[in-house]
N, C-alpha and C positions, 0 to 999 in steps of 0.2 A: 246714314245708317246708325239706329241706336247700337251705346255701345252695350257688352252682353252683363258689365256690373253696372251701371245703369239699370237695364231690365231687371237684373238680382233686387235691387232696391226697391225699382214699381214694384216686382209681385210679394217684396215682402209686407211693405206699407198696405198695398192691396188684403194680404191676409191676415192683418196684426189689427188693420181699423177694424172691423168688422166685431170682434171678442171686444177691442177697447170702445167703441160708441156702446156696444149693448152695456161691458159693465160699466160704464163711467153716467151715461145718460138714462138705463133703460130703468130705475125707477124715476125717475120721472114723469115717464111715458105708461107706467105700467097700469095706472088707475085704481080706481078701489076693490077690491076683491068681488068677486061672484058667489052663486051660492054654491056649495059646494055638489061635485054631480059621481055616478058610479066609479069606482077606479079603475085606471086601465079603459077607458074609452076614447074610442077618435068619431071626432064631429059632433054634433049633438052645441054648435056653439062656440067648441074651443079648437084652436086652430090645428093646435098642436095635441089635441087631447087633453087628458086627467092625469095625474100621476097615481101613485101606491094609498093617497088618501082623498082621493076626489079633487082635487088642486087641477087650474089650470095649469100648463106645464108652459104656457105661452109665458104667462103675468110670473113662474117662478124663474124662467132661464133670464127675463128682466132686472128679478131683483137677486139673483145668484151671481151674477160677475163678481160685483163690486168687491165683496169679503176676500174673494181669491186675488184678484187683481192686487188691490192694496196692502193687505198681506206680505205678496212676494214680494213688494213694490221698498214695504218699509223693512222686510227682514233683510234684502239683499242691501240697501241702503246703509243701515246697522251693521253689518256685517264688513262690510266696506271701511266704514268709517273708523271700526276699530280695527280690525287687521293692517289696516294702511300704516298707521303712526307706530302700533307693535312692529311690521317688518322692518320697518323704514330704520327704525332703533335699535333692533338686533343687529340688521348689517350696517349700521356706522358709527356702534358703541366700539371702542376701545378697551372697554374691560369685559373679559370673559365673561365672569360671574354674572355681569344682566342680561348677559347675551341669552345663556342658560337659564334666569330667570324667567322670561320671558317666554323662552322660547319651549324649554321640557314639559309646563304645564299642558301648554297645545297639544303638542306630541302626545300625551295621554288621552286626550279629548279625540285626537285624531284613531285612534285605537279604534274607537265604542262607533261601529256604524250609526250615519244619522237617524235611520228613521226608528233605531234601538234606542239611542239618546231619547229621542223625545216621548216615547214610549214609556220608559223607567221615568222619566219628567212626570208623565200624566199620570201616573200610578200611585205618586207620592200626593201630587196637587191635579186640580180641575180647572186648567189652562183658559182661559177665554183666548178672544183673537189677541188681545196686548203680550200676554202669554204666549201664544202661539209664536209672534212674531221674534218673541226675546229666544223662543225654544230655537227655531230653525236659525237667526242668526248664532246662539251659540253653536250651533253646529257647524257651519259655515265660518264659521273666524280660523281655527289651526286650518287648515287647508288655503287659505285666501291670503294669511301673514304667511306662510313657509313660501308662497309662492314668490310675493313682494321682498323678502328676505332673499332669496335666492334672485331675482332680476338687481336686487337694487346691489347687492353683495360686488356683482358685472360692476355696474354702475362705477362704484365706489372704487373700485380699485386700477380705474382707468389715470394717468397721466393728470387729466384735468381735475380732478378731484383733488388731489396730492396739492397740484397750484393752487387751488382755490384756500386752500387753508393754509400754503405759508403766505399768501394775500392776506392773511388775517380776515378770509371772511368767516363770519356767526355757523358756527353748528346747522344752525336751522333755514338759514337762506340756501347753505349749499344743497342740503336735506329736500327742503323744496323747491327752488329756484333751476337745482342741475339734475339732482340723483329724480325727484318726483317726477322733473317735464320727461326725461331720458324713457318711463317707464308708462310714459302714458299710452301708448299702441300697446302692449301688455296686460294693463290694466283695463284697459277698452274691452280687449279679447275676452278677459278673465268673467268681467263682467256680463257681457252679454253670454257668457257661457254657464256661468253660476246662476244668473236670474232664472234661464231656463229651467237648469235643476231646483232652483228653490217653487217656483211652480211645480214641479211636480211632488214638491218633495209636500208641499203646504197642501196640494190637491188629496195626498194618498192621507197625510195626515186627518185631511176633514175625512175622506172617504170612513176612515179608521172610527172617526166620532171623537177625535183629538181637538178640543179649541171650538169646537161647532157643535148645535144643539142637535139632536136626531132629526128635528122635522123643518132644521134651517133651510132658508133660502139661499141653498149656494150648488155651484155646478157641480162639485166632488161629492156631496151629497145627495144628490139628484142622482148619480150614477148609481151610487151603492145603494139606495133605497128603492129604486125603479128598477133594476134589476132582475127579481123577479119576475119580472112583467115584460121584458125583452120580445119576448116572440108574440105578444099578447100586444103590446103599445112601445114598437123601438125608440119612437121622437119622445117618452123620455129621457132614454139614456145616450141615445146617438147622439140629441143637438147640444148636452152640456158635453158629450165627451167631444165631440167635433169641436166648440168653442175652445176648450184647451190646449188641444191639440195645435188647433189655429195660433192658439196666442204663443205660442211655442216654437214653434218652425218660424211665424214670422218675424219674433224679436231676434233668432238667430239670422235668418239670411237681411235686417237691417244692419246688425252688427256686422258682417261678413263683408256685407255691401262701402257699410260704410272705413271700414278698418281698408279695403282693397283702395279706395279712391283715397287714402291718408296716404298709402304705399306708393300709390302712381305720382304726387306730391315732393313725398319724401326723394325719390329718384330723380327729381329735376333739379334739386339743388345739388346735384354731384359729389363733388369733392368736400362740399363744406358741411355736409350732414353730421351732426355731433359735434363739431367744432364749441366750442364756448367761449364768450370774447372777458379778456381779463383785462382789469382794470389795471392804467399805468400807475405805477408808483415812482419815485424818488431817481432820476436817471434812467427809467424803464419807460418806453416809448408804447407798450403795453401792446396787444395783438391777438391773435388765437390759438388755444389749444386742439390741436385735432385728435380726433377720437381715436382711441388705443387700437380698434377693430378696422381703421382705414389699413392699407398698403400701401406704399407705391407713391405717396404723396408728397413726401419730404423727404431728403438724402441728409 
């Protein structure tokens, strides 16, 4: 009998390939344009009909992933990469003042709703996608470091942490070697829960005409320009809003799927989950620290 996170996984891969072959492969596949025909028409040659300017909407929803996809792909990435080393540094500086340094700038950032951020962004300058990309991970870093600051804070103030530094280990080994692997099911979570939002948040942005040209080839665009034409020609705006959507639901229930099968994992090693093994020194036969959050395991 499959089991039911098992199943969670097939139908999320099932619903995630789908949005990623079209945006990853489908210019490729798209060929060279046609001539252009009435708008808002179905049949007449194109599968999927015309969009708002005579465009096949077939050969656009081909070359419209890609923008969206790589986009979130590289904002959420960027966003990651710096919230991680700022959390990580707030909770296991010892001096207040960087703590605050660090961390109060966020704090005002975190104030300005994101899709207000990049709005007041696009008003000053005319963002291309690199732009784009820099917009929404600023907005995404104070939310993503207070989070890693607040898990790793746990982290740090656990028994084994305390040993590892009168061991005389490096700042930065503990940093990533204990406190980083500790908070890696967290970070999993975080991440597959942020890419989602930054998908959307990249999609309403094109919608908006933030970062994309009015008559680009991308699915968020495709909604807000075909729109008009809803009751007239839905397959333009249903099959980019359907692809979203897709790619959305699916990268969460692979996250979900795969964070559940790390959990069933983590539970068979019992008693020794978070333990850390310390190096012997001078007379010290050397052993494990078990994790501050066990019970019951030591007298």
């Amino acid at each position: 009998m499959r089991h039911p996170r098992t199943g969670r996984f097939v139908l999320g891969l099932t619903i995630v390939a789908v949005p990623l072959v079209l945006a990853l492969l489908g210019p490729v596949f798209a060929g060279e344009p046609g001539p252009r025909a009435p708008s808002f028409t179905l049949g007449e040659g194109h599968l999927l009909g015309t969009d708002f300017v005579g465009r096949d909407v077939w050969r656009q929803v081909l070359h419209g992933g890609r923008p969206v996809v790589l986009t979130a792909l590289a904002a959420t990435a960027l966003a990651c990469l710096v919230a991680l080393p700022v959390g990580l540094a707030g909770a296991l500086t010892r001096h207040r003042w960087l703590e605050e340094l660090l961390m109060r700038p966020l704090d005002v950032l975190l104030a300005v709703p994101s899709l207000l951020l990049i709005l007041l962004a696009a008003t000053v300058y005319s963002p291309g996608p690199a732009g784009l990309v820099l917009l929404v991970a600023a907005a995404n870093v104070p939310d993503a470091a207070r989070l890693v600051r607040a898990a790793a804070a746990e982290v740090a103030a656990r028994p084994a942490v305390e040993a590892l530094r009168l061991q005389g280990e490096a700042r930065w080994r503990i940093a990533v070697g204990y406190v980083g692997r500790s908070l890696l099911r967290t970070l999993a979570a975080d991440v597959g829960t942020r890419l989602t939002g930054v998908l959307y948040l990249v999609a309403t942005a094109a919608f908006l005409g933030v970062g994309v040209a009015p008559d680009a080839a991308d699915w968020a665009v495709m909604v807000d320009r075909n729109r008009t034409g809803l009751f007239v020609q839905p397959w333009a705006v249903v099959v980019p809003a359907l692809l979203i959507v897709a790619l959305t639901t699916g990268t969460n229930l692979l996250f979900d799927a795969a964070l559940d099968k790390d959990r069933d994992r983590g539970g068979d090693r019992g008693g020794r989950r978070g333990a850390v093994v310390l190096p012997a020194g001078p007379g010290d036969p050397g052993g494990t620290v078990p994790n501050q959050t066990e019970k019951g395991t030591h007298t």
